[in-house]
C-alpha positions as CSV (number, residue, x, y, z in Angstrom):
1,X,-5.9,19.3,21.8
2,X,-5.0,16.6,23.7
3,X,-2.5,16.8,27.0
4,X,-0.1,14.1,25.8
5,X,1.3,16.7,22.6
6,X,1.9,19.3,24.9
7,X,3.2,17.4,27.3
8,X,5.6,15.8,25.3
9,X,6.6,19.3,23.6
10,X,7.7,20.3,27.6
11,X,9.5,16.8,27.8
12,X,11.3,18.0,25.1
13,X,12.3,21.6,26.3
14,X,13.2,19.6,29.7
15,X,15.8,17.2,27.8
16,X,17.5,20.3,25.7
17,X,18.0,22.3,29.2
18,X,19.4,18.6,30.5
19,X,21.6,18.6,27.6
20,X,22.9,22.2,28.0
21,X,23.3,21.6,31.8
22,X,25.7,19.0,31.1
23,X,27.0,20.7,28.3
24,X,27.7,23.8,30.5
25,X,29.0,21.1,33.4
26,X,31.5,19.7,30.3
27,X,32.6,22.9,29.1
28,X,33.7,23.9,33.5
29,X,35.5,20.1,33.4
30,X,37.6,21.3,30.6
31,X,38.5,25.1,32.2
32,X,39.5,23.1,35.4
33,X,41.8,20.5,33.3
34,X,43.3,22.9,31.3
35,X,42.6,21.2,28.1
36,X,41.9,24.1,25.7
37,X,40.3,26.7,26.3
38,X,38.8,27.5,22.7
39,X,36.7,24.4,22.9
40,X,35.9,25.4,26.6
41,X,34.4,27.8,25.1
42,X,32.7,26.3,22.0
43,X,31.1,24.2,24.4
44,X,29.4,27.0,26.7
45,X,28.4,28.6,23.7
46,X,26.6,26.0,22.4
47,X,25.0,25.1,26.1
48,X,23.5,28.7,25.9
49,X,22.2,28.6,22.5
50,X,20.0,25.4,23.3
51,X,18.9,27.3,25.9
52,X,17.1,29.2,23.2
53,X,14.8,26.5,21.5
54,X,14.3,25.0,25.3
55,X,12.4,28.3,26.2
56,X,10.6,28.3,23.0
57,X,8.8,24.7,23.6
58,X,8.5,25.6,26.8
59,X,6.7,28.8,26.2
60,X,4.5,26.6,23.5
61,X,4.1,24.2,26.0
62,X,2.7,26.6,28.3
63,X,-0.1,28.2,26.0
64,X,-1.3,24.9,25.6
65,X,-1.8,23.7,29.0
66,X,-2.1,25.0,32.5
67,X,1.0,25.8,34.8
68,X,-0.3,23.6,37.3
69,X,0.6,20.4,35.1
70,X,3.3,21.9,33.3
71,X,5.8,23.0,35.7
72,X,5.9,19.7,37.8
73,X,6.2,17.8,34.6
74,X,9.0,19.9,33.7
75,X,11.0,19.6,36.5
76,X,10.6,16.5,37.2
77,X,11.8,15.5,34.0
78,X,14.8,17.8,34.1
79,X,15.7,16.1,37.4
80,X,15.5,12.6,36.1
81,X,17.2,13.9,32.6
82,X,19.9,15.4,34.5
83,X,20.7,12.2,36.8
84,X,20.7,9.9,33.3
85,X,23.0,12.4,32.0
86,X,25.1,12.2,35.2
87,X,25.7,8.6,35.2
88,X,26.1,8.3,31.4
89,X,28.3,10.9,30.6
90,X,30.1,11.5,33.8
91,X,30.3,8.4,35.2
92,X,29.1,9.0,38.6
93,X,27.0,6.7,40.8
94,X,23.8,6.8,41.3
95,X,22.7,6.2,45.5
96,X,21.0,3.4,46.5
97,X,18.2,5.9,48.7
98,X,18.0,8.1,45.0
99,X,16.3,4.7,42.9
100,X,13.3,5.8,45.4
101,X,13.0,9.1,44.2
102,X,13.7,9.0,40.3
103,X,10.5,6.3,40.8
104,X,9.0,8.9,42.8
105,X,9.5,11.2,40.3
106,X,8.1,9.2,37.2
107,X,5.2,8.0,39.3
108,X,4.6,12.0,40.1
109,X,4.6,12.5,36.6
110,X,2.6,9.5,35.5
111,X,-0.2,10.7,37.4
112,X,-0.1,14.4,36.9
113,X,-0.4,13.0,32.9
114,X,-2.8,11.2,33.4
C-alpha cells in the first residue's frame, strides 16, 4: 500500500478532532453567553461523537504505517487545522511570528511524506 492513502486517512481523523475542538470551544462560547443552554449542549454532544470516527481512522491509520510518520503528521495537521478553524470561525488573528511556524509545520510534514 502506498503511504499517501494512509496518510491521508490520518489527515482525515486530524480534521474531525479539529472540528470537534472547535465544536467543543463553540459549545463553552454559548455556556459563557448564556444563549441556551440545550443547544450548549447539542453542540458538545456532537463534538464528542466525532471524536468516535476520528479514533477509528486514526487507529486504521496506524495499522497501516509506522508511529514514527504517523504521529507527527497528525499533529501537525491538527495544529494547522485548529489555527484555520480559529481565524475562520472565531475570528481571531493570526501573529505575524505564527506564518513561520504553520510553514514550518507543512514543510515538517511535506518531508516526513515524502
Amino acid at each position: 500500500m502506498s503511504t499517501a492513502i494512509p496518510v491521508l486517512i490520518v489527515l482525515q481523523s486530524a480534521l474531525i478532532q479539529a472540528v470537534s475542538a472547535a465544536l467543543i470551544k463553540y459549545s463553552t462560547k454559548l455556556k459563557a453567553q448564556n444563549t441556551g443552554s440545550k443547544v450548549q449542549i447539542y453542540v458538545f454532544i456532537i463534538a464528542l461523537f466525532l471524536y468516535v470516527p476520528s479514533f477509528a481512522l486514526w487507529a486504521y491509520g496506524l495499522s497501516k504505517m509506522s508511529l514514527a510518520i504517523i504521529q507527527p503528521v497528525f499533529s501537525g495537521s491538527m495544529f494547522l487545522f485548529t489555527i484555520v478553524f480559529s481565524i475562520l470561525f472565531f475570528k481571531e488573528k493570526l501573529a505575524p511570528y505564527k506564518y513561520i511556524g504553520f510553514a514550518a509545520i507543512i514543510g515538517g510534514i511535506i518531508i516526513l511524506v515524502v
